[in-house]
NUDRENLO-465925 format. One record per residue: residue number from 0; x, y, z of N, C-alpha, C in turn. Coordinates in steps of 0.001 Angstrom, whole numbers, plus 500000, padded with zeros to 6 digits. Layout:
REM NUDRENLO-465925
(NUM; (X; Y; Z); (X; Y; Z); (X; Y; Z))
...
REM end
This chain:
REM NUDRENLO-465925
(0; (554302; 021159; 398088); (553458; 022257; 397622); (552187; 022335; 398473))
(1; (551633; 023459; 398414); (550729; 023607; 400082); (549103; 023509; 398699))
(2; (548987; 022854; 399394); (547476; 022606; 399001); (546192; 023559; 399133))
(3; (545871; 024092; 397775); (544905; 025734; 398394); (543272; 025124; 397920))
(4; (542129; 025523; 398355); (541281; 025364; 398094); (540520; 026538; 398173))
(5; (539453; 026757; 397394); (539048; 027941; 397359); (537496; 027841; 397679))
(6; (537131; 028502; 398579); (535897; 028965; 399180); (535315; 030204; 399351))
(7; (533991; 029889; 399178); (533203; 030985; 398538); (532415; 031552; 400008))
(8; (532084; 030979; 401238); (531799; 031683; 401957); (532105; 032852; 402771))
(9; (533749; 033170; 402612); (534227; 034612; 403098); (533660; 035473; 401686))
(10; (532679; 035738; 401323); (532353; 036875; 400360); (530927; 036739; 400831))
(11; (530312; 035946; 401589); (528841; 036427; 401912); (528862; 037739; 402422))
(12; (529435; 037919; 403169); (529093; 039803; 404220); (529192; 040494; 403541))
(13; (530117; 040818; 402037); (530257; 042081; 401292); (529294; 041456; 400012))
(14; (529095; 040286; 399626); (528165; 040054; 398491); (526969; 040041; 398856))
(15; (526932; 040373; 399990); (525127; 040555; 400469); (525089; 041798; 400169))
(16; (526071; 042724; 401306); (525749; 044345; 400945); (525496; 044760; 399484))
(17; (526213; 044203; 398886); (526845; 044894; 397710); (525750; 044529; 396917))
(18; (524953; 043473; 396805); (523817; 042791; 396109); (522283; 043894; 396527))
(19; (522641; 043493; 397761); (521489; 044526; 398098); (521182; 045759; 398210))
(20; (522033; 046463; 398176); (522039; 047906; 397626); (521909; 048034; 396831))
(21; (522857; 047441; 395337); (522424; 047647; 393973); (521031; 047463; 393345))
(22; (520827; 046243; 393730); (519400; 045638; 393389); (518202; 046523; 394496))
(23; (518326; 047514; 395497); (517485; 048397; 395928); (517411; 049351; 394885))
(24; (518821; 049784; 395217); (519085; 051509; 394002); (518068; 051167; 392561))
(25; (518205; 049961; 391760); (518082; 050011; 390137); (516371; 050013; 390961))
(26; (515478; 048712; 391697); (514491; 048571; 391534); (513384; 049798; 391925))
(27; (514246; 050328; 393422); (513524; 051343; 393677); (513222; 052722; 392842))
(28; (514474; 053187; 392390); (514578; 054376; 391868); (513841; 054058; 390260))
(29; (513710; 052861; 389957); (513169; 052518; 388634); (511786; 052644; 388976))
(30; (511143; 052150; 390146); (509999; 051847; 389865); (509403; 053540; 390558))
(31; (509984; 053765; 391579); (509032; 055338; 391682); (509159; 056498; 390194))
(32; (510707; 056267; 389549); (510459; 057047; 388398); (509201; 056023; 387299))
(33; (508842; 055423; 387217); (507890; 054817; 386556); (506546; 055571; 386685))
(34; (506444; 055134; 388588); (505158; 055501; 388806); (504610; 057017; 388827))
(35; (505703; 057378; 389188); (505840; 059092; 388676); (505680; 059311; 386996))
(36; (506026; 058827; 386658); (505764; 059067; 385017); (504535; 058866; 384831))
(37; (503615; 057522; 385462); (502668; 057231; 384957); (501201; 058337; 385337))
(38; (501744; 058743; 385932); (500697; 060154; 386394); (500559; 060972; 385483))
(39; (501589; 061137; 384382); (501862; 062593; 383212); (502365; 063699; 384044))
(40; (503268; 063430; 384701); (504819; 064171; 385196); (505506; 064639; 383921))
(41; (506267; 065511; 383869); (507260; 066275; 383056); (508812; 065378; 382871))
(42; (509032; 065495; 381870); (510635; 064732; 382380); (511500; 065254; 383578))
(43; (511501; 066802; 383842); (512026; 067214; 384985); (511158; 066889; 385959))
(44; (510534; 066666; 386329); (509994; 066586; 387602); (509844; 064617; 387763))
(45; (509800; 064060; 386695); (510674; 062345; 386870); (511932; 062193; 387277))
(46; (513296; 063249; 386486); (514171; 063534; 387127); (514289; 063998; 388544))
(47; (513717; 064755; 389076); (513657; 065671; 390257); (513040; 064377; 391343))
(48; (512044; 064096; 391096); (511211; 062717; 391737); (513001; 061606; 391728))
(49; (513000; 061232; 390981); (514308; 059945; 390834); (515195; 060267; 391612))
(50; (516154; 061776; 391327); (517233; 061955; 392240); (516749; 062068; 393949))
(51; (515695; 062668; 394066); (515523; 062636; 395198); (515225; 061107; 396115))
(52; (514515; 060333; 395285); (514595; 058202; 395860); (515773; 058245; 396085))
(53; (517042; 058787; 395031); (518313; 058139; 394853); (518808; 058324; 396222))
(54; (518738; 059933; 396716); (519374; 060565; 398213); (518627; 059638; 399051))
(55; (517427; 059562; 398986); (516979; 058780; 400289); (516577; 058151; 400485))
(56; (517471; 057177; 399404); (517078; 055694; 399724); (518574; 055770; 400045))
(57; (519799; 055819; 399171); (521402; 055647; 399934); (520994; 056397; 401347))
(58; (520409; 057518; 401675); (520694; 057595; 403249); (520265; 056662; 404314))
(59; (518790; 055829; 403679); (518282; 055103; 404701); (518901; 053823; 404504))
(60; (519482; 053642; 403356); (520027; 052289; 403386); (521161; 052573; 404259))
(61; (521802; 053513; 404571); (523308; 053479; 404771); (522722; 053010; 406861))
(62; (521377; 054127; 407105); (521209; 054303; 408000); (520779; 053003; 409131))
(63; (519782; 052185; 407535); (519486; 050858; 408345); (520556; 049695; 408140))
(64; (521102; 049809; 407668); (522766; 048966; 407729); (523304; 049213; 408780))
(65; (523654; 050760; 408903); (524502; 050950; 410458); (524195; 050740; 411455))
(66; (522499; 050821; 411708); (522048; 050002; 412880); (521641; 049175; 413408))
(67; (521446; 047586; 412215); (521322; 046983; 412416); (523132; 046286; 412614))
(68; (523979; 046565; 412049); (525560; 046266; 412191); (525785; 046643; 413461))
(69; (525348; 047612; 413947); (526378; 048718; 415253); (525304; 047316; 416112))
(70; (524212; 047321; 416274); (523546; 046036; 417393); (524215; 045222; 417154))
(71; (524339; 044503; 416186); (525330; 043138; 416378); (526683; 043762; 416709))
(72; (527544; 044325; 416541); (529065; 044994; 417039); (528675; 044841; 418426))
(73; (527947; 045795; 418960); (527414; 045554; 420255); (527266; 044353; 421080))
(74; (526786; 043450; 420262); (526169; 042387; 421166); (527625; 041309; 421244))
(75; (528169; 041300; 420202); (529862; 040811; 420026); (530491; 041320; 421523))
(76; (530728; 042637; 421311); (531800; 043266; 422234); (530783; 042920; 423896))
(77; (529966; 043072; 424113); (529627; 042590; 425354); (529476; 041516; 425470))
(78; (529432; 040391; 424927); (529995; 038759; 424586); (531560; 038890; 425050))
(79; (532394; 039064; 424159); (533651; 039710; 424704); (533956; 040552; 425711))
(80; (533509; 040973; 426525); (534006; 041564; 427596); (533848; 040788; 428798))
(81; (532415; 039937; 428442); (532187; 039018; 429529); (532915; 037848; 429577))
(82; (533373; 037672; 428188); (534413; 036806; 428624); (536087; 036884; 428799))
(83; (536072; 037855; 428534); (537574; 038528; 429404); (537682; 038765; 430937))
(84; (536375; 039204; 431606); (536231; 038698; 433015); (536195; 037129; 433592))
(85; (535619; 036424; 432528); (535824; 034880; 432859); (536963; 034852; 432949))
(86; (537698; 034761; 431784); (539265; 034028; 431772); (539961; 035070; 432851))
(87; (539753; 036064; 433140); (540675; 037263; 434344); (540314; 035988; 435823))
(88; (539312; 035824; 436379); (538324; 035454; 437144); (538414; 034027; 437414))
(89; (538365; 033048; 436491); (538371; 031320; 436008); (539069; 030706; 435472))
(90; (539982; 031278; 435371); (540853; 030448; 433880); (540918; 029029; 434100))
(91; (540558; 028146; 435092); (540594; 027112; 434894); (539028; 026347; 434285))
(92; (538313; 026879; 434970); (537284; 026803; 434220); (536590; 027127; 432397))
(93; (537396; 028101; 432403); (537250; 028237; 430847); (537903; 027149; 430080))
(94; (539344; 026841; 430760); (540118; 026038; 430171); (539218; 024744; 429814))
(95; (538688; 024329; 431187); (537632; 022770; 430435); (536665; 023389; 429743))
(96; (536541; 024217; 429781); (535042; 024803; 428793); (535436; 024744; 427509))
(97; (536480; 025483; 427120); (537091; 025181; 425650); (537546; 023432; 425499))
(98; (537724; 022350; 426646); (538386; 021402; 426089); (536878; 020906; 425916))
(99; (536192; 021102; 426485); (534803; 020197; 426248); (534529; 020341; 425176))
(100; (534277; 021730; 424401); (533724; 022241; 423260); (534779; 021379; 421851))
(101; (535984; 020761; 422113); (537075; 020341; 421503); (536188; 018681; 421379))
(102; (536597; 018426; 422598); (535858; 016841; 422834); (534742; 016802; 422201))
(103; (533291; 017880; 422110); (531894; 017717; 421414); (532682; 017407; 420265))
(104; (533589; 018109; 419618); (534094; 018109; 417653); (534894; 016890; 417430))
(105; (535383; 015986; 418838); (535609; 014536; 418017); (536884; 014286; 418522))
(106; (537518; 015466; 419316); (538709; 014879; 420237); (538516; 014242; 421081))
(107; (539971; 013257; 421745); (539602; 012645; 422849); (540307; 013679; 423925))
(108; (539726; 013287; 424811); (540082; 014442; 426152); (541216; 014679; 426818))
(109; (542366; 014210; 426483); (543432; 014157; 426710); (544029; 015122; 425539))
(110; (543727; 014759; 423930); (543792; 015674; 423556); (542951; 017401; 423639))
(111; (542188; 017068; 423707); (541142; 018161; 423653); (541808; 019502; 424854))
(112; (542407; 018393; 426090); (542925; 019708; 426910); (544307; 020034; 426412))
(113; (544998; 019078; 425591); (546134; 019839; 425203); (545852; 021100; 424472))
(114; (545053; 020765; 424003); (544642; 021939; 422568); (544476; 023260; 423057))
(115; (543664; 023087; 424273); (543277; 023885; 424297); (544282; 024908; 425741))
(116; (545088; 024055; 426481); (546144; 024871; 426678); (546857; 025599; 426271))
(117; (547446; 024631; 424365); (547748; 025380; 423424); (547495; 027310; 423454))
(118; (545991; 027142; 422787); (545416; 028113; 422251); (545261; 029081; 423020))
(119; (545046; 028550; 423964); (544642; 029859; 425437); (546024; 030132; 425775))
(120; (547611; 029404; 425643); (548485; 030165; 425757); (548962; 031137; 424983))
(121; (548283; 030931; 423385); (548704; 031954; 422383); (547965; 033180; 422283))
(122; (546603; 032726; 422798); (545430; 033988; 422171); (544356; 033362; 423032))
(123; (544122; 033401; 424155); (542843; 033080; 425303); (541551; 033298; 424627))
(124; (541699; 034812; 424770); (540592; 035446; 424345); (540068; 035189; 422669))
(125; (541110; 035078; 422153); (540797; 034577; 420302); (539812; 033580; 420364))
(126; (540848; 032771; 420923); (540479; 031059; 421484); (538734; 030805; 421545))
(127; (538237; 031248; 422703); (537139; 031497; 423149); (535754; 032473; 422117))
(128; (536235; 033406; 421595); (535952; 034148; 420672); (535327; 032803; 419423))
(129; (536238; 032727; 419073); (535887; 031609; 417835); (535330; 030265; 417848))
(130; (535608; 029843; 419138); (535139; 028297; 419511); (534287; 028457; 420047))
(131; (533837; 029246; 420838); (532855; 029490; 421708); (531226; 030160; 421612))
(132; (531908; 031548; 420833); (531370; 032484; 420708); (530921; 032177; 419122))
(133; (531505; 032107; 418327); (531122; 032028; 417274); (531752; 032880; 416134))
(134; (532601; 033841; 417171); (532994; 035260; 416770); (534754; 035131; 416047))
(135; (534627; 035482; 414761); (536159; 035702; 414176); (536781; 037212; 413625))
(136; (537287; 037134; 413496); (537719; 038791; 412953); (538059; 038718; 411498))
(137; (537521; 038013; 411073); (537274; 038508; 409733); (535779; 038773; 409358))
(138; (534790; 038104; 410395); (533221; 037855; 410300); (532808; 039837; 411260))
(139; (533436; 039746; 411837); (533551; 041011; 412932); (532825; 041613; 412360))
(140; (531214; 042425; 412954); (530484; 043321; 412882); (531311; 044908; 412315))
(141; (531227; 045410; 411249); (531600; 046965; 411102); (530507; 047647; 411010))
(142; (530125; 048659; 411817); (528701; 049272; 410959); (529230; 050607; 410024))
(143; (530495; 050991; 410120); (530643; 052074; 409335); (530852; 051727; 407812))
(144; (531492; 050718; 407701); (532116; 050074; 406526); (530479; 049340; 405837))
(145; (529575; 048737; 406437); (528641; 048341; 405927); (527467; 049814; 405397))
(146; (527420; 050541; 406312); (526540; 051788; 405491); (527452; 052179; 404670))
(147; (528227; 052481; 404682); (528863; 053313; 403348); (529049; 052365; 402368))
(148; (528897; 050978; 402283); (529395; 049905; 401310); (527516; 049503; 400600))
(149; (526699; 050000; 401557); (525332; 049737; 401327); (524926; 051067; 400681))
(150; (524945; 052072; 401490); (524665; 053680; 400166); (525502; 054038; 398815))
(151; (526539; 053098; 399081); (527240; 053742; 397883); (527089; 052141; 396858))
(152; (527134; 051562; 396853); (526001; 050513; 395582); (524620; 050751; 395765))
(153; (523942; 050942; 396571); (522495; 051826; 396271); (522389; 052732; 395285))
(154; (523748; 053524; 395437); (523910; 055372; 394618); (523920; 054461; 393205))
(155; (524938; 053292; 393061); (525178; 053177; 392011); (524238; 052430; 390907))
(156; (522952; 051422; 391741); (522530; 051015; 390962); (521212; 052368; 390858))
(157; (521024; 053325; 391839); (520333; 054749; 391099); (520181; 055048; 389886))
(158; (521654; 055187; 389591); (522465; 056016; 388862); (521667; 055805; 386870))
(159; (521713; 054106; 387212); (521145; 053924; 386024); (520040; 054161; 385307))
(160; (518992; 053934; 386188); (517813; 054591; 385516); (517409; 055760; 385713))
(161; (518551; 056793; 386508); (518039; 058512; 386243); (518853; 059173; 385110))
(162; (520424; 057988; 384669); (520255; 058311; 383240); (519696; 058304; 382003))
(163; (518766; 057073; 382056); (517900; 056743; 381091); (517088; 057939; 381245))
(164; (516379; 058702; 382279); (515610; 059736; 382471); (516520; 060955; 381238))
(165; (517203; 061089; 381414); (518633; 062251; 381154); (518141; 061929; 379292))
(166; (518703; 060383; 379352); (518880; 060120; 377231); (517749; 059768; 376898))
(167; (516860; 058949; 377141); (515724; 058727; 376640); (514682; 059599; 375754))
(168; (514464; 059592; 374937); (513240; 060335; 374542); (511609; 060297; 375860))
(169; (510912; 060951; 375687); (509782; 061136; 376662); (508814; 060028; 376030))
(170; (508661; 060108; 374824); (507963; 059196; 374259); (508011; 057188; 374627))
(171; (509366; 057385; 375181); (509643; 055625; 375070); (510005; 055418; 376651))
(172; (510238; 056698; 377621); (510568; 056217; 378660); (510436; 055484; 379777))
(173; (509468; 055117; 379777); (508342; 054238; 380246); (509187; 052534; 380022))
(174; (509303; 052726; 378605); (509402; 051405; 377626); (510973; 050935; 378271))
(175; (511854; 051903; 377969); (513453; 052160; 378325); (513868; 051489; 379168))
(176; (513154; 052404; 380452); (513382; 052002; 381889); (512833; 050890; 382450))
(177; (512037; 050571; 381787); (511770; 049079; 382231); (512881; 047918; 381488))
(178; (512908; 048007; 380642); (513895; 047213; 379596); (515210; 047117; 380552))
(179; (515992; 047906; 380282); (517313; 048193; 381066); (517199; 047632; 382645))
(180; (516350; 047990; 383330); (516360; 047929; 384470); (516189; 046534; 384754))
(181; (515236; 045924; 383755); (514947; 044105; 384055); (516548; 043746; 383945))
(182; (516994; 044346; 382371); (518368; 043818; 382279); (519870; 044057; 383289))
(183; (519928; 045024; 383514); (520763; 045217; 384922); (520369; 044475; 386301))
(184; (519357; 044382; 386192); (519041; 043083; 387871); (519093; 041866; 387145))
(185; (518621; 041352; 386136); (519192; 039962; 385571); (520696; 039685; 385381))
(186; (521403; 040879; 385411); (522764; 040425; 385387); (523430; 040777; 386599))
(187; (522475; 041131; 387422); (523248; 041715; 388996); (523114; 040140; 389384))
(188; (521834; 039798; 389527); (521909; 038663; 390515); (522280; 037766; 389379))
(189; (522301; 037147; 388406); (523514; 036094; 387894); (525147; 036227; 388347))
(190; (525464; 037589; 388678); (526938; 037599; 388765); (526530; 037251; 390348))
(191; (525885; 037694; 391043); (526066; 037657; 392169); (525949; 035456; 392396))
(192; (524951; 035583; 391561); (524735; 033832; 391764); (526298; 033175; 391368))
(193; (526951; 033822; 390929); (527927; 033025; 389978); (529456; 033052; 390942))
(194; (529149; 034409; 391794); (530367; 034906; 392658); (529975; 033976; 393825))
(195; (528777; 033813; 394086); (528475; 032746; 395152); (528297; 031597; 395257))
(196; (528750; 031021; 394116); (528547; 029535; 393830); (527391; 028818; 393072))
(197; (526374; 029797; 393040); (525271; 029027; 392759); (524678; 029464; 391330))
(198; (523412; 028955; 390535); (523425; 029112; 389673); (522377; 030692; 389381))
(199; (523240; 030705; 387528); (523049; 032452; 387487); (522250; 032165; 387046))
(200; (521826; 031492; 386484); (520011; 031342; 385549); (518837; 031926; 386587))
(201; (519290; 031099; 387857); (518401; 031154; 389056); (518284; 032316; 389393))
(202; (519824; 033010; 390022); (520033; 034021; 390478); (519200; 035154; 389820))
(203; (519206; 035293; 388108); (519069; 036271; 387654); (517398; 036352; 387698))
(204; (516756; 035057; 387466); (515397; 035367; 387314); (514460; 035619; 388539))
(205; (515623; 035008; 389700); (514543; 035447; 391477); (514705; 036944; 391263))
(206; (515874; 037921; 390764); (516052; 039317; 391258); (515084; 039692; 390234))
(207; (515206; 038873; 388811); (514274; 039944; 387590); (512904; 039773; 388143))
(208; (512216; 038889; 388452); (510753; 039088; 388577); (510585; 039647; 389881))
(209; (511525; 039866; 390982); (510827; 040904; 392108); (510848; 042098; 392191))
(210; (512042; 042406; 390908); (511969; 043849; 390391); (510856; 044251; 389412))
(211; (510472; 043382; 388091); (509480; 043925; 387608); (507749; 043681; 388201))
(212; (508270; 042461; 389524); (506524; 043056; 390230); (506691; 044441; 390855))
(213; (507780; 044567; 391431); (507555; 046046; 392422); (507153; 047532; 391199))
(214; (508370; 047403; 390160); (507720; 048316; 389231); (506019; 048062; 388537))
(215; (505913; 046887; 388498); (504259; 046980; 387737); (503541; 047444; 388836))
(216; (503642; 046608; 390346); (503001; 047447; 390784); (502760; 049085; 391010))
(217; (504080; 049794; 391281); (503951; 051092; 391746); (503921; 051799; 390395))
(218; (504330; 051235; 389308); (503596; 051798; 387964); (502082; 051866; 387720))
(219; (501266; 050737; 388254); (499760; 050783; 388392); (499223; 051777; 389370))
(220; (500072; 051840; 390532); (499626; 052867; 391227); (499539; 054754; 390532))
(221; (500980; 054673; 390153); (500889; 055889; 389788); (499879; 056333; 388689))
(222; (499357; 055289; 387934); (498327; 055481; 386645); (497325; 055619; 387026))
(223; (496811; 054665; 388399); (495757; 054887; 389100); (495596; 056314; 389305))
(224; (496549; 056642; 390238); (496070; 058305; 390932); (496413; 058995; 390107))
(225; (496923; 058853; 388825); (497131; 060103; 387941); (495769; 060178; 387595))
(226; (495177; 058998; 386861); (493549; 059480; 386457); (492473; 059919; 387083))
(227; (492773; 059384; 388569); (491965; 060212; 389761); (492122; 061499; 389547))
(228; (493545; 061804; 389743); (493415; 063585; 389609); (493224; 064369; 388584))
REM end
């Protein structure tokens, strides 16, 4: 029977996105509808204020995801190209380059060049890619798949506190949206702590208190300049 073990580090790249979009969408869109409220805004125009964070924050999230992803894709594929001219160019040289890199991890050198004859006869370029480079194809830079995986959990953790805008009475909304919103990032980052190994107690209370400083603050702001004006 094949022996399985289960590891939690192939879910960092999508439990980051996915963490950090949500936990943008709820904190941001919570705390400008706050600070907008705290001025004596209309419920439509808290609504109108909210949906509009919602659009542009998913666009800039999607936007600064894709370009910070498409630079690293970039910097991969010209890593890779330069070394497809090596091995075209050297192949014997690469060959000890990969056995050395074998020998640093604890082979002896006799093995180390078998290995790595091996590998470079199956997949050269893989070979090199992963041992070398650092680079695997499951880790592989996407920038399209990361903006759209970053705006669209942004949209979704939006979503929540411009419904509270929608059901809430005017009288408590203030009260609502703070409530809910602590509680949806206390249970974002526990699941997220919990999907990642680590603990949700932790998880939940680093995301709850950097969400309700950003809302107290930009809630103080907006009270500020409401009484100015």
């Amino acid at each position: 029977m094949r022996h399985r073990e289960l590891h939690r580090s192939d879910r960092i790249g999508w439990l980051r996105a996915a963490v950090l979009g949500a936990n943008d969408g709820i904190v941001s869109t919570a705390s400008l509808i706050l600070g907008v409220a705290a001025t004596g805004a209309t419920g439509n125009q808290v609504l109108i204020a909210g949906t509009a964070g919602l659009v542009a924050g998913a666009m800039s999230m999607a936007a600064g995801e894709y370009v910070s992803v498409k630079s690293q894709a970039d910097t991969e594929e010209a890593d890779l190209s330069r070394e497809r001219r090596e091995l075209a160019t050297d192949d014997k040289s690469e060959r000890a380059e990969l056995a050395a890199i074998y020998v640093s991890r604890g082979l002896d050198p006799d093995l180390a060049r078998k290995v790595s004859d091996q590998l470079m006869a199956h997949d050269a370029l893989g070979a090199h890619a992963r041992d070398e480079l650092g680079i695997s194809e499951l880790q592989r830079a996407r920038p399209v798949v990361a903006a759209a995986a970053s705006a669209a959990t942004f949209a979704v953790g939006a979503v929540l506190p411009l419904l509270i805008v929608l059901l809430a009475p005017a009288s408590a909304l203030t009260g609502v949206v703070v409530v809910t919103s602590l509680v949806s990032l206390g249970a974002l980052g526990a699941l997220a702590a919990r999907v990642g190994g680590a603990s949700a107690g932790i998880g939940a209370l680093r995301v709850t208190f950097w969400g309700a400083f950003a809302m107290a603050l930009t809630y103080g702001v907006g009270a500020l300049f409401g009484t100015v004006v």
